[in-house]
C-alpha positions in Angstrom: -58.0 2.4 41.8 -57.1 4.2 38.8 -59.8 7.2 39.4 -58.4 7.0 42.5 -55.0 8.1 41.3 -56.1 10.1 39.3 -57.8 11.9 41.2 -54.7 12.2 43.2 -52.9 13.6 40.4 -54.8 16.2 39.4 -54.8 17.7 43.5 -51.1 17.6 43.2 -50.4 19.5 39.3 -53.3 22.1 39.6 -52.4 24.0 43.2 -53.6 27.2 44.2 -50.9 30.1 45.6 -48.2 29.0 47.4 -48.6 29.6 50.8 -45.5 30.3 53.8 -44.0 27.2 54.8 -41.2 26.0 56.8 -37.6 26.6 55.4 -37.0 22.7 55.1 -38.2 20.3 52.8 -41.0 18.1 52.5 -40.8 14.8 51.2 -42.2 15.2 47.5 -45.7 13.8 46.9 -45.5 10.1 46.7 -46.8 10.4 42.8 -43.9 11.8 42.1 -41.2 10.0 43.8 -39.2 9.7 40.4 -36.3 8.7 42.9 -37.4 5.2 44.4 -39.0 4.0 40.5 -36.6 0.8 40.4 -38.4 -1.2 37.5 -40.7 -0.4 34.7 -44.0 0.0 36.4 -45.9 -0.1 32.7 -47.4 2.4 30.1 -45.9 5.6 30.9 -49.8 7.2 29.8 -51.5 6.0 32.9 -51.1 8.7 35.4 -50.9 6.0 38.0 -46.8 6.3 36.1 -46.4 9.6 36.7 -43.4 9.2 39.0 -41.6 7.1 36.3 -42.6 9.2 33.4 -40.9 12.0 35.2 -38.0 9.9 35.5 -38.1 9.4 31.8 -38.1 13.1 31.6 -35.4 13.7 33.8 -32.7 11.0 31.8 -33.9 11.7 28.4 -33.1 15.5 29.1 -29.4 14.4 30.8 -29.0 12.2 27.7 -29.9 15.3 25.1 -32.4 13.8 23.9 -34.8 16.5 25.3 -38.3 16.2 26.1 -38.7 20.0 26.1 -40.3 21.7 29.4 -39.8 18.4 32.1 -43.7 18.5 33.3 -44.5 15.1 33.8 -47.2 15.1 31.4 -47.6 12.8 28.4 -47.4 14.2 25.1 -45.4 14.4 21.5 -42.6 15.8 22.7 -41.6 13.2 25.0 -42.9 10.4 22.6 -40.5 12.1 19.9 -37.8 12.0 22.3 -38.0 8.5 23.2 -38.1 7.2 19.9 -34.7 9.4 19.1 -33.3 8.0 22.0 -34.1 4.6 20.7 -32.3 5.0 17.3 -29.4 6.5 18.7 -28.9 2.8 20.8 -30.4 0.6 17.8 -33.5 -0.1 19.5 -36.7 -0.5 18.5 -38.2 3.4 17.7 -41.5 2.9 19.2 -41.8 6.1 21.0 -43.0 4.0 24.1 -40.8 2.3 27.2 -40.1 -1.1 26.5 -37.8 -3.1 28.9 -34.6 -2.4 26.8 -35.6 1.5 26.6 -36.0 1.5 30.5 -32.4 -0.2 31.4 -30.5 1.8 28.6 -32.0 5.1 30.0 -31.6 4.1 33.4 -27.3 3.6 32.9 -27.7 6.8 34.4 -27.6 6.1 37.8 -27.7 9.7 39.3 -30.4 10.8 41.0 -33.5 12.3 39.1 -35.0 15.0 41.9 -32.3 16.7 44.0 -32.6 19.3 47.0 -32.4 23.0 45.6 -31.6 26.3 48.2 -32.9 29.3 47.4 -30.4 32.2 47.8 -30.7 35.5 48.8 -30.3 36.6 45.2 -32.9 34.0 43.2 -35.6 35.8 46.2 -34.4 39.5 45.1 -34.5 39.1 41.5 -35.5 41.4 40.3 -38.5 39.7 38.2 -40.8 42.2 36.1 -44.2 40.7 34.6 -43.4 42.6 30.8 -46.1 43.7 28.8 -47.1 42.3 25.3 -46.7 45.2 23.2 -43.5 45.0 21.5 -42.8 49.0 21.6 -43.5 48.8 25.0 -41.1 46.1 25.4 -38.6 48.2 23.4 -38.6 51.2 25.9 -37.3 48.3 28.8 -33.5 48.2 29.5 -33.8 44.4 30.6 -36.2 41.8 29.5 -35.6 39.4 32.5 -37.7 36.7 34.3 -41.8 38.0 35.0 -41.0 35.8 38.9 -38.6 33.1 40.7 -40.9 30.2 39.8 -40.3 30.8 36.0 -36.2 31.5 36.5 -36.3 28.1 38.5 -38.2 26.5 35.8 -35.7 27.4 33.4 -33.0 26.9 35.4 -34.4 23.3 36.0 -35.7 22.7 32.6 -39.1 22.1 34.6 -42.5 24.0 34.2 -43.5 26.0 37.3 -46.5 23.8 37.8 -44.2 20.9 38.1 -41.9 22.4 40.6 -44.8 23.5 42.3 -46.2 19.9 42.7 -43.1 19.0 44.1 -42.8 21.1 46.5 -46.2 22.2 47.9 -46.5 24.5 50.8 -42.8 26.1 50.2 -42.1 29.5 50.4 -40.5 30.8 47.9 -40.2 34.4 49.4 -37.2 33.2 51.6 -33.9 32.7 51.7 -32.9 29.3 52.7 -35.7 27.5 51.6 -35.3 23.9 50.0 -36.9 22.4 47.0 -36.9 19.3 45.6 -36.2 20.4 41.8 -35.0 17.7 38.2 -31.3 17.0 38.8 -30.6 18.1 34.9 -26.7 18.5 35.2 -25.4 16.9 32.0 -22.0 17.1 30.2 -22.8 20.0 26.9 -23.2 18.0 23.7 -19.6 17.8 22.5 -18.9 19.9 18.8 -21.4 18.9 15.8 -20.6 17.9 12.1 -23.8 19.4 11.6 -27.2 20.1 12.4 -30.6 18.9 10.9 -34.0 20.3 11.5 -36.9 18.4 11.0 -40.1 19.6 10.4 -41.7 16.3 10.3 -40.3 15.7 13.6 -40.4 19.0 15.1 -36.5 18.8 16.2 -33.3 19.9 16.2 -30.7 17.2 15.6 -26.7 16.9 15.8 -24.8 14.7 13.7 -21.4 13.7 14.5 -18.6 13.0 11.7 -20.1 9.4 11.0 -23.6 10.4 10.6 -24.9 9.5 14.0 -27.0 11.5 15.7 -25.9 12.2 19.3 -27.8 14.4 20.4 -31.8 16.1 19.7 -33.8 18.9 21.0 -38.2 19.6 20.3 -38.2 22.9 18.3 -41.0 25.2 17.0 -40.3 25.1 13.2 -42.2 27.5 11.0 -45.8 28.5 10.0 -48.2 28.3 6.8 -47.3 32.2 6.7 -43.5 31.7 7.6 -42.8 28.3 6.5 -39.1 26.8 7.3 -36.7 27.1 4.4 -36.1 23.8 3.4 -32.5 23.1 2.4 -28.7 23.3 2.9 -27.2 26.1 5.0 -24.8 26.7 7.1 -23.9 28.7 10.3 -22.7 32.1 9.9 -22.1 32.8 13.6 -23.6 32.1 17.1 -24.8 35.6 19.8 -25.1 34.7 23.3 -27.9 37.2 25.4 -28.8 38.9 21.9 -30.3 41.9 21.3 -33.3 41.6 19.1 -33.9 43.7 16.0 -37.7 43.8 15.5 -38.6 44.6 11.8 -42.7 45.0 12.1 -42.7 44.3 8.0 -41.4 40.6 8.4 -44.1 39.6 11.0 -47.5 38.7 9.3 -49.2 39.4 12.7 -47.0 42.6 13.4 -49.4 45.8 14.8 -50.2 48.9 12.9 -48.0 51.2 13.7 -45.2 49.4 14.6 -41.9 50.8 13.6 -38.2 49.0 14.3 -37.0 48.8 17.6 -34.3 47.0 19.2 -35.3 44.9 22.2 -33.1 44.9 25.0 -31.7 40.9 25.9 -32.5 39.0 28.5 -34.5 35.3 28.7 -37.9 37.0 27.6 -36.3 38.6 24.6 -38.4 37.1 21.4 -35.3 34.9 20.5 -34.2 34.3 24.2 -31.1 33.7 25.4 -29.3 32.8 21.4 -29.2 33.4 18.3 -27.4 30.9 15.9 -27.4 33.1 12.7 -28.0 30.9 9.7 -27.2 31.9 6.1 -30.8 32.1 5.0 -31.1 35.8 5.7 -33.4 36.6 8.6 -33.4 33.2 10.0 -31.7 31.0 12.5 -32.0 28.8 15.4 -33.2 30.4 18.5 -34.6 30.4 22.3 -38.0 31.5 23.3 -39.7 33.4 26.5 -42.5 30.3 26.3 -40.5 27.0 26.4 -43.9 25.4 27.3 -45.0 25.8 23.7 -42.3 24.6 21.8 -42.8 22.1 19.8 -46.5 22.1 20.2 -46.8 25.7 18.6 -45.8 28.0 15.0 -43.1 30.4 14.9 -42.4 33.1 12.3 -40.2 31.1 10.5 -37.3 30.9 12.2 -36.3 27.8 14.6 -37.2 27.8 17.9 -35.9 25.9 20.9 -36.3 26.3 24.8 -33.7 28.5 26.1 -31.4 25.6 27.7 -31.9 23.8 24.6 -31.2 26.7 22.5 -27.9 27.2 24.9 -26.9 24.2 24.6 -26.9 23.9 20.5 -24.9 27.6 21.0 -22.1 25.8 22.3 -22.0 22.7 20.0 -21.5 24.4 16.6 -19.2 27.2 15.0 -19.5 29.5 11.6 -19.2 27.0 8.9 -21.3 24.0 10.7 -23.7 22.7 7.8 -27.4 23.3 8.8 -29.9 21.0 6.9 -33.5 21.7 6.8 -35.5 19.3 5.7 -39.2 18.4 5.4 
């Protein structure tokens, strides 16, 4: 039975080009009816639980406590995330669902996949597949989405391939068109105390006045060539859609030839969509153009979070915030 459903997985999250469909939605397919999970079907590793993993997903994202890239899939970020979870409600930090995991997360009684329309401006874009060369990317004036299924994946906090299993067959070249996408709609985390990053954990945590952390997001955290500054900062200041200045002789990897360039904003930009300027020089906390490989990948140094995630920390701290990096 298992093969079986496995089988059945795999036909659903690897799915050739989308072709034309009709404008209104499909039911999604039944492994990932993250909807109608009432009880804890068992371990969330078995893809025969993908529908509740994504459910799992889907709450631990609303309760910012971020899984990273919502995809269904099991891995360390969402394991990280759990166990987070399960400090911040004195449970047991296993990193797996137990029974008490499962009705804490599942407080949140709103649903997990909701209908998404497609307007006439997500099918215009305009999207632009940028090269990788970063004085090539210097000459654009925009550094926007490469196509609609990456702005809906960010928009969603979903990979494409996950909004794709959800929705096979739809068209996504026409206005009007429904999809079944994560219902991520959350309250922002409120102001922090202060922030800590992790590198053994791979995070971004806030900290209220009493210690508690409230709220955590996977993050990208340094390299053997760029490793993260460990100790006690502070914020110096938070740019929303920054510009970014690119300064060939602080990148390891940079080309030959390179000069500095300034890189036009937009959610490819190298630091995405913002930059929380810490008082380390040339470092801070920052979004990314590949939200799929945070948390699973180096950086040059610096901090970096998926774009929502990234938004979402922008918001939650001000120029004096303490910033704590720590191994």
């Amino acid at each position: 039975m298992k093969s079986i459903l496995r089988a059945a997985l795999l036909s659903v999250l690897i799915i050739p080009a989308i072709p034309h469909a009709q404008v209104a939605p499909t039911q999604p397919p039944t492994l990932l009816q993250a909807n109608d999970v009432a009880t804890l079907p068992g371990d969330l590793g078995d893809d025969a639980n993908i529908a509740a993993r994504l459910r799992v997903q889907v709450l631990l994202d609303r309760a910012q406590f971020a899984p990273g890239e919502i995809d269904a899939r099991w891995g360390s970020n969402t394991q990280r995330a759990i166990a987070a979870f399960q400090r911040s409600r004195d449970l047991d930090p296993s990193g797996s669902i137990d029974e008490a995991t499962w009705h804490a997360l599942n407080a949140d009684t709103a649903p997990v996949l909701v209908e998404y329309r497609l307007t006439a401006q997500d099918v215009a874009g305009p999207y632009n597949v940028l090269p990788e060369d970063m004085m090539a990317k210097a000459a654009l004036p925009q550094l926007g989405f490469a196509s609609l299924a990456e702005a809906l994946g960010e928009r969603h906090h979903a990979s494409p391939a996950l909004l794709q299993a959800l929705n096979p067959g739809a068209d996504l070249t026409r206005e009007g068109t429904t999809l079944w996408v994560p219902n991520v709609q959350a309250a922002a985390p409120t102001k922090a105390a202060s922030v800590i990053v992790d590198k053994s954990d791979s995070s971004v945590m806030l900290r209220d006045e009493g210690g508690r952390v409230y709220a955590r997001f996977p993050a990208s955290t340094g390299s053997e060539h760029d490793p993260l500054p460990i100790g006690r900062w502070t914020i110096k200041g938070v740019a929303r859609d920054p510009h970014f200045q690119y300064n060939p002789q602080l990148f390891w990897d940079a080309e030959p030839g390179h000069a500095k360039a300034k890189l036009a904003p937009g959610p490819n930009n190298p630091v995405g969509v913002a930059w929380v300027d810490l008082s380390k020089d040339h470092y801070g906390i920052h979004g990314t153009p590949e939200p799929g490989k945070v948390g699973k990948t180096e950086s040059h140094g610096c901090i970096r979070l998926t774009n929502w995630n990234a938004a979402a920390l922008a918001g939650a701290v001000a120029p004096g915030t303490p910033a704590v990096l720590q191994q």
